[in-house]
C-alpha positions as a LaTeX table, in Angstrom:
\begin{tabular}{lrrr}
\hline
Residue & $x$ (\AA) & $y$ (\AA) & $z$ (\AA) \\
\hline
Unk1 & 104.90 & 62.43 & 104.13 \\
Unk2 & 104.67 & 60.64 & 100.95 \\
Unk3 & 103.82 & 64.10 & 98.68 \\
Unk4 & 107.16 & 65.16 & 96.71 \\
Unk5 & 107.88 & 68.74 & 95.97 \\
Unk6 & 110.17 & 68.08 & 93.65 \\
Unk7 & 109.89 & 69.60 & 90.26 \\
Unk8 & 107.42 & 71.91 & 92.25 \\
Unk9 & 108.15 & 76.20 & 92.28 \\
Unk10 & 107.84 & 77.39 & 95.50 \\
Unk11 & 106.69 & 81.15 & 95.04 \\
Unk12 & 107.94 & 83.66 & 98.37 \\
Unk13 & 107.32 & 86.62 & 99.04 \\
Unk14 & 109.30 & 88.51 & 100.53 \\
Unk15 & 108.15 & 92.33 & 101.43 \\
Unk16 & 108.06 & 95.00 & 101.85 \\
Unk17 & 105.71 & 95.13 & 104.55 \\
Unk18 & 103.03 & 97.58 & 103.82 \\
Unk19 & 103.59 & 97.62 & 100.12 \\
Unk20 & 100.43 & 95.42 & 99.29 \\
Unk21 & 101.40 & 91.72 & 100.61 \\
Unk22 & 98.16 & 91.15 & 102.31 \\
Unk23 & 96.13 & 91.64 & 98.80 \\
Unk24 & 98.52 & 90.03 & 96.68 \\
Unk25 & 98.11 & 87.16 & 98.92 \\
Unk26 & 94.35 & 87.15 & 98.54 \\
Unk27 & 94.68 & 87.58 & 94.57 \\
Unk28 & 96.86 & 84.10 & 94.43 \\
Unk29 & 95.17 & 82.36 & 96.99 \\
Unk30 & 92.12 & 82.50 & 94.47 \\
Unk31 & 94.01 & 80.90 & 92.15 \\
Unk32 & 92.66 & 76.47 & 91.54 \\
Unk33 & 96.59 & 75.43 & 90.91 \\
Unk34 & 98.26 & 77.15 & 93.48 \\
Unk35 & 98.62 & 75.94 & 97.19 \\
Unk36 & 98.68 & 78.67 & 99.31 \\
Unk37 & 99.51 & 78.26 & 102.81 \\
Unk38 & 96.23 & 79.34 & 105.61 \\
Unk39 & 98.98 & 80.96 & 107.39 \\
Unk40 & 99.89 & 84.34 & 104.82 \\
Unk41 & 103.22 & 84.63 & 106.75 \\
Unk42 & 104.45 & 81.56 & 107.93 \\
Unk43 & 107.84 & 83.39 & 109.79 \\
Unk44 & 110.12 & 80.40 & 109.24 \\
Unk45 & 113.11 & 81.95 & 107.77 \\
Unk46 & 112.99 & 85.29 & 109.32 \\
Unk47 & 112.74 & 83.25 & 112.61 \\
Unk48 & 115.25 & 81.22 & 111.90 \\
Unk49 & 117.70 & 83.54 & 110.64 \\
Unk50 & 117.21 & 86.94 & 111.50 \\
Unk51 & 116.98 & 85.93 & 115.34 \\
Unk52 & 117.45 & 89.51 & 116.44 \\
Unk53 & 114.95 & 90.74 & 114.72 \\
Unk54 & 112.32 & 87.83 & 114.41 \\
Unk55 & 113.15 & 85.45 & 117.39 \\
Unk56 & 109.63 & 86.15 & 119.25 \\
Unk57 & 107.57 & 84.75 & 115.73 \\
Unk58 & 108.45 & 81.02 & 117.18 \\
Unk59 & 107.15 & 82.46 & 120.61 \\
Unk60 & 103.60 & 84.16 & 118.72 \\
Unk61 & 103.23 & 80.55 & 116.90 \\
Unk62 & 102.56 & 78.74 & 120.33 \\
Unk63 & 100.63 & 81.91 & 121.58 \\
Unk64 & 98.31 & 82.08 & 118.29 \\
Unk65 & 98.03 & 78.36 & 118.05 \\
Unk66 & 96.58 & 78.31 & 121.80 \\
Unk67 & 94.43 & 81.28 & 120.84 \\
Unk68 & 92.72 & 79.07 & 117.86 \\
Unk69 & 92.39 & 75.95 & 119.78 \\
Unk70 & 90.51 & 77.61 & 122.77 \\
Unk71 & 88.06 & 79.12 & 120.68 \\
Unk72 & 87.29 & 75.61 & 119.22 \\
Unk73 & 83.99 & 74.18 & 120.40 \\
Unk74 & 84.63 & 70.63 & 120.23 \\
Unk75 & 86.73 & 67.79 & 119.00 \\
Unk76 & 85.26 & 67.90 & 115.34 \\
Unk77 & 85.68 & 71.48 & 114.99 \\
Unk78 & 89.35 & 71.20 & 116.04 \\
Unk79 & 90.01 & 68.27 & 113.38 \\
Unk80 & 88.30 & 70.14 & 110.63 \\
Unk81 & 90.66 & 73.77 & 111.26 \\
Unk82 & 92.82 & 74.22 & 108.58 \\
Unk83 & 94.13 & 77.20 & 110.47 \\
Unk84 & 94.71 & 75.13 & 113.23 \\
Unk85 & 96.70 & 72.47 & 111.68 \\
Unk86 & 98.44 & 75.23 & 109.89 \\
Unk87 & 99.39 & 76.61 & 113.22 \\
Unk88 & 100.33 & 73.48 & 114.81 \\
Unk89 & 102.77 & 72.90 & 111.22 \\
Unk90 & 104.28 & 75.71 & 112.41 \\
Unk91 & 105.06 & 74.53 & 115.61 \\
Unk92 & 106.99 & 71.83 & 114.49 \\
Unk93 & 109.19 & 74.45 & 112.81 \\
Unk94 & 110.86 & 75.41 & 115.71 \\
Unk95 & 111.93 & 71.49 & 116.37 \\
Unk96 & 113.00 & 70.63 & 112.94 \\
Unk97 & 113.44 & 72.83 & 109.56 \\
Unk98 & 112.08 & 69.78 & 107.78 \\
Unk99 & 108.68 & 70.89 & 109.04 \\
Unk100 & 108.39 & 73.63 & 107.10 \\
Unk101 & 108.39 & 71.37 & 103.31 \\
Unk102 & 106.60 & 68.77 & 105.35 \\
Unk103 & 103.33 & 72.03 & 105.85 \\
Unk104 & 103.19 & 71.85 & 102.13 \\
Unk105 & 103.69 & 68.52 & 101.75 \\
Unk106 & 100.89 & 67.77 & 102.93 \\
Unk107 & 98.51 & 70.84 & 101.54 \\
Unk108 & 100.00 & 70.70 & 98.02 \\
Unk109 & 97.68 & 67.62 & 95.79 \\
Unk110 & 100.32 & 65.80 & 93.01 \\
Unk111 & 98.55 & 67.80 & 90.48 \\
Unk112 & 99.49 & 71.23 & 92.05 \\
Unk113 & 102.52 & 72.08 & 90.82 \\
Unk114 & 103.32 & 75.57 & 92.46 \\
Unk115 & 102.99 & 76.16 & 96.14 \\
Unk116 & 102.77 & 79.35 & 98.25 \\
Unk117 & 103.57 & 81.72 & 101.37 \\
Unk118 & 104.51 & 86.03 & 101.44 \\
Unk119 & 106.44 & 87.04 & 104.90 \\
Unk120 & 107.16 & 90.55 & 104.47 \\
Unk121 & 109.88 & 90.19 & 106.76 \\
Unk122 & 111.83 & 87.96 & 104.87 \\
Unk123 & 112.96 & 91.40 & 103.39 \\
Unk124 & 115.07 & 91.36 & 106.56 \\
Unk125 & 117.10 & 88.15 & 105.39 \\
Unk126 & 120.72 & 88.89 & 104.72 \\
Unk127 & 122.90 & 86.45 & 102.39 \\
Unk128 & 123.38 & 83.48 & 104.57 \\
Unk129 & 119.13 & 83.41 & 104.83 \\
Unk130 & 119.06 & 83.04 & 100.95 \\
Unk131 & 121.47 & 81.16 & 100.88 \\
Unk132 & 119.29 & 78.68 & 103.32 \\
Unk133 & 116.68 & 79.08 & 100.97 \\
Unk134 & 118.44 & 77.61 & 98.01 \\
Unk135 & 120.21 & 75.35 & 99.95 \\
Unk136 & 116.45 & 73.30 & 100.99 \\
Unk137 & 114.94 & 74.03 & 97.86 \\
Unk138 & 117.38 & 72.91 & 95.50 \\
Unk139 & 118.75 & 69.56 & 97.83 \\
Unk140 & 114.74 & 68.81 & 97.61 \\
Unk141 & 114.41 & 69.55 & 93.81 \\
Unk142 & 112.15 & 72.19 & 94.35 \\
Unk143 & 112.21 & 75.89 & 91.80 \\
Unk144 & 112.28 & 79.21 & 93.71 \\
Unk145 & 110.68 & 82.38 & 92.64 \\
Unk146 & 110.64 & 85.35 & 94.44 \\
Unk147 & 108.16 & 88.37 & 94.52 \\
Unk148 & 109.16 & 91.82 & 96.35 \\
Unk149 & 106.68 & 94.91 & 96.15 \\
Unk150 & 108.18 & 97.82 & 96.62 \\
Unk151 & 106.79 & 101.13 & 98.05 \\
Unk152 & 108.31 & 104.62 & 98.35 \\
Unk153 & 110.91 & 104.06 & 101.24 \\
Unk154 & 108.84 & 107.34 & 103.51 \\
Unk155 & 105.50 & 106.29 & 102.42 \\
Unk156 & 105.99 & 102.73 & 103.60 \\
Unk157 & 108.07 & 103.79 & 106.96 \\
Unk158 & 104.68 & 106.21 & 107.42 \\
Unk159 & 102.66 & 103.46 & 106.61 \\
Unk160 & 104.10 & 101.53 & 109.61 \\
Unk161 & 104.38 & 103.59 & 111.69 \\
Unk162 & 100.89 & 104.49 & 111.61 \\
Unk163 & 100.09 & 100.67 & 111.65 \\
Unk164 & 102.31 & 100.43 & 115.04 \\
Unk165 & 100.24 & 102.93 & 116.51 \\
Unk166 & 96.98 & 100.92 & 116.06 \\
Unk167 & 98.85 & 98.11 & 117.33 \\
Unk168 & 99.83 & 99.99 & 120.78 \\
Unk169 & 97.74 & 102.78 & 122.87 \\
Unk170 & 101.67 & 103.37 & 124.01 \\
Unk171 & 102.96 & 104.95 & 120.66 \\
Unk172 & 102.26 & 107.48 & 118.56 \\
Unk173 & 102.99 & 108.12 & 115.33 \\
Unk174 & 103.94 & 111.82 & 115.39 \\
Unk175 & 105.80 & 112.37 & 118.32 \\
Unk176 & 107.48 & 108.95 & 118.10 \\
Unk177 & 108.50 & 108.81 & 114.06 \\
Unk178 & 111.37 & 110.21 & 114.21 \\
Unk179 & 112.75 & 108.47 & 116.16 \\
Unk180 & 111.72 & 105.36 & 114.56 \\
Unk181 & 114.27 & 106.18 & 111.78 \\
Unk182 & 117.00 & 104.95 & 113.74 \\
Unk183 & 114.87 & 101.38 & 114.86 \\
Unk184 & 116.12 & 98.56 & 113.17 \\
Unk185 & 112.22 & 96.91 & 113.13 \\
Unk186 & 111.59 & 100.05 & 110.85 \\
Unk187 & 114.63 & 101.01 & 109.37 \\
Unk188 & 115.74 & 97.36 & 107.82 \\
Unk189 & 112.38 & 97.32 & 106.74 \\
Unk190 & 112.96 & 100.31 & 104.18 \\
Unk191 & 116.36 & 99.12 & 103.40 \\
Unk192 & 115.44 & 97.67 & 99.91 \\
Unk193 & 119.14 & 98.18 & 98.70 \\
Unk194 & 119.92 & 95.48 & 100.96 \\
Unk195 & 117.38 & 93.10 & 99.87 \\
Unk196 & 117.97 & 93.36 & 96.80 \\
Unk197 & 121.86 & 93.11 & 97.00 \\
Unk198 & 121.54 & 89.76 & 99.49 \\
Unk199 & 118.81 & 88.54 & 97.22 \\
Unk200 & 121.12 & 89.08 & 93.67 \\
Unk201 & 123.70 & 87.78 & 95.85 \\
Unk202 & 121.93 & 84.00 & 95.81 \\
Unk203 & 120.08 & 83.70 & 93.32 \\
Unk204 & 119.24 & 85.82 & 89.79 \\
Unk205 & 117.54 & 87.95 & 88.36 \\
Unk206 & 115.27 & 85.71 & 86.76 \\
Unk207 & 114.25 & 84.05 & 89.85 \\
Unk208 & 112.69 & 87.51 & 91.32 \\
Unk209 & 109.38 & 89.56 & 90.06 \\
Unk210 & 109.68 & 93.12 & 91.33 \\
Unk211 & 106.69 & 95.30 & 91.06 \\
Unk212 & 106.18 & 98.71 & 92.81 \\
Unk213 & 103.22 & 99.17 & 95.03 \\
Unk214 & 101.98 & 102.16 & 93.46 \\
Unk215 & 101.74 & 100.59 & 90.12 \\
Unk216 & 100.65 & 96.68 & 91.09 \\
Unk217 & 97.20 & 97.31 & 91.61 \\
Unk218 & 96.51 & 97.09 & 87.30 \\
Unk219 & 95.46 & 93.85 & 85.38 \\
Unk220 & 97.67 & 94.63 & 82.80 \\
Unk221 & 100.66 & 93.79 & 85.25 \\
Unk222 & 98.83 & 91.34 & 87.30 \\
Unk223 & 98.97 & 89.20 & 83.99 \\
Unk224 & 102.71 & 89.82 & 83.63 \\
Unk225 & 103.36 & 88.49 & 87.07 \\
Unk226 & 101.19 & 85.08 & 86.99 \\
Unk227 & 103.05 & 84.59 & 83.43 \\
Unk228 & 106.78 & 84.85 & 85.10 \\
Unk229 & 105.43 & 82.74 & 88.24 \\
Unk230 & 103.67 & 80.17 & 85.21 \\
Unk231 & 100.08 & 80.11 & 86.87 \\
Unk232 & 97.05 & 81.69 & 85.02 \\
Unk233 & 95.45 & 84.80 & 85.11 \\
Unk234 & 92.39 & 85.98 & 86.42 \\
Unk235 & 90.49 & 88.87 & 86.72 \\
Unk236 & 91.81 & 90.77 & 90.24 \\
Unk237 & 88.88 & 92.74 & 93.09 \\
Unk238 & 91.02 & 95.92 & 92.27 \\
Unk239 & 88.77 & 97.63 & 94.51 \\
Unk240 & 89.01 & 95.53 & 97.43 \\
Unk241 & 92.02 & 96.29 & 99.88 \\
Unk242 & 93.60 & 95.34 & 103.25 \\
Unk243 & 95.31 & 95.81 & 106.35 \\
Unk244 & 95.15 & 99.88 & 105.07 \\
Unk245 & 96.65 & 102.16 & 107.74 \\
Unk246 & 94.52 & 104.09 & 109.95 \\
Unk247 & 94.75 & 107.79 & 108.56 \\
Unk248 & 95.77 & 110.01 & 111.45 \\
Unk249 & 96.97 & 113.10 & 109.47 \\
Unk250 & 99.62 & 113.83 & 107.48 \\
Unk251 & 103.39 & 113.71 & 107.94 \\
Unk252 & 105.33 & 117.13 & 109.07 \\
Unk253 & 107.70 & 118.52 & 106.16 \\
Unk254 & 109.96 & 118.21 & 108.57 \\
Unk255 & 110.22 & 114.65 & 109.42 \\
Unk256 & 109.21 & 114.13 & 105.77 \\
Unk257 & 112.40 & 115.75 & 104.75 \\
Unk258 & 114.45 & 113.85 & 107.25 \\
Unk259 & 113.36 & 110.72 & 106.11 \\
Unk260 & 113.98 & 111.49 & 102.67 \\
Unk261 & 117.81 & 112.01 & 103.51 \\
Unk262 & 117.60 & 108.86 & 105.71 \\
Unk263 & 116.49 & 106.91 & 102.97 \\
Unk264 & 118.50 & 108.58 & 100.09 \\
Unk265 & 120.70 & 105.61 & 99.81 \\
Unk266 & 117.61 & 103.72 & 99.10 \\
Unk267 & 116.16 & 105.98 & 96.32 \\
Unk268 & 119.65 & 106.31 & 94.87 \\
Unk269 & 119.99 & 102.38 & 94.51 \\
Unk270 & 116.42 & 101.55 & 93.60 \\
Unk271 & 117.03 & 104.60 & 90.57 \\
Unk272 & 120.17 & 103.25 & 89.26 \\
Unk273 & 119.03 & 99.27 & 89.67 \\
Unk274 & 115.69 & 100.20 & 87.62 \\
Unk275 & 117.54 & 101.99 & 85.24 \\
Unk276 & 115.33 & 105.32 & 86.27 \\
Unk277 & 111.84 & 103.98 & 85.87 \\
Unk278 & 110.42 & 104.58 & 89.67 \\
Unk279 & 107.11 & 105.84 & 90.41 \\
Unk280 & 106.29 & 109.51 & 90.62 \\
Unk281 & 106.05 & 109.55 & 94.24 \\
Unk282 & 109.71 & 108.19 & 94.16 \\
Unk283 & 110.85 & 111.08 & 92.06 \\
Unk284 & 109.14 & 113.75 & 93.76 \\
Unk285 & 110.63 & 112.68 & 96.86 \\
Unk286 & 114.20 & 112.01 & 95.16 \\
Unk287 & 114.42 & 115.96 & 93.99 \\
Unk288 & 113.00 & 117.27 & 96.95 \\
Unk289 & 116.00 & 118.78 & 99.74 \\
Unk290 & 117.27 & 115.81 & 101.45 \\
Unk291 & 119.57 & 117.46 & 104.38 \\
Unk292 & 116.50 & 118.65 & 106.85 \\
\hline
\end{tabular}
């Protein structure tokens, strides 16, 4: 790998999952001077770090990769998959961390100067994970910005819950959410308090671009973030969305009121850290009864 990142930004993103990463991915990936990995969520530091939580990602990258390469027809299809040879970067991941700067190595051109990958799940990284981060980046001269969307902490555990149960004929979202509010996979998730405090922990505040889900989907802001990430602006598909959650109904007061006190810790840091200025939905939910 002759390619140097160095002097390069790396741009992660890191969550929340369900709070818009799939589009946001889209909208940069259309951008000529940014390298954006084929794989959205490349899983390398979750994996790596959050073992617990994100051990079976190194499993899924064999799985997937085997998935791809089956469907191939012949030898010159295989050569000419960038998904593939995404995959099979990712493979080498598991062996050696150097992989993971060798993937965009070797997908970044010299006159790219910013390259690109959003795991929600790196929301899930605790200080020793950022830590990592700035640790590779910085010992291979590389800039780190950060983007985390934000969505109201029941809307988004709703969200996924919903998306689990199109995931599995075994679950379903009613009977099964509250009790969900006590699994890690869901709770850490939600636990943007903890993000955020890891996240200031490492690195500051102007490394990171928060934006709130229920306000991102505006030009107007969409300009502000490619000007703090230093890549230009153009015009977003506003209309155009992804990996939306099957409607199945709405959520019972009930469980909507538990959840609110669940999360109260979370709405109580997010108001004080953003000095007040949440979304409605936040605020509705913040002054309704949180002991259900």
């Amino acid at each position: 790998m002759t390619n140097s990142l160095s002097g390069k930004t790396a741009i992660l993103g890191i969550g929340a999952q369900k709070a818009g990463t799939t589009w946001l991915f889209n909208y940069l990936n259309a951008c000529r001077v940014l390298a954006c990995s084929p794989l959205k969520e490349m899983h390398f530091f979750d994996a790596r770090c959050r073992r617990d939580l994100c051990g079976g990602f190194d499993t899924r990258s064999f799985e997937t990769a085997l998935q791809n390469l089956n469907s191939m027809a012949n030898i010159n299809a295989i050569r000419s998959n960038s998904m593939l040879q995404a995959r099979i970067d990712r493979i080498q991941m598991i062996f050696s961390s150097a992989a993971y700067l060798d993937h965009f190595r070797r997908i970044t051109p010299p006159e790219v100067n910013h390259f690109c990958e959003i795991t929600p799940s790196y929301s899930l990284l605790r200080t020793d994970g950022f830590e990592f981060i700035k640790s590779m980046m910085g010992s291979n001269g590389i800039k780190v910005k950060f983007i985390m969307l934000l969505r109201d902490p029941v809307e988004r555990h709703w969200s996924h819950v919903r998306f689990q149960q199109n995931q599995s004929s075994h679950f379903d979202a009613k009977r099964d959410f509250v009790e969900t509010l006590e699994q890690p996979g869901f709770l850490e998730r939600t636990r943007y308090d903890l993000t955020i405090q890891n996240l200031m922990s490492v690195f500051g505040r102007e490394d990171v671009y928060f934006e709130f889900y229920e306000r991102m989907f505006d030009s107007g802001r969409l300009e502000r973030l490619m000007t703090f990430l230093g890549l230009p602006f153009h015009k977003p598909d506003l209309a155009r969305r992804k990996n939306v959650s099957a409607e199945i109904g709405g959520l019972r007061d009930s469980d909507r009121l538990l959840a609110i006190s669940k999360y109260k810790s979370v709405y109580d840091f997010c108001h004080e850290f953003f000095h007040g200025q949440l979304p409605n939905t936040w605020l509705k939910h913040m002054a309704m009864p949180s002991d259900a």
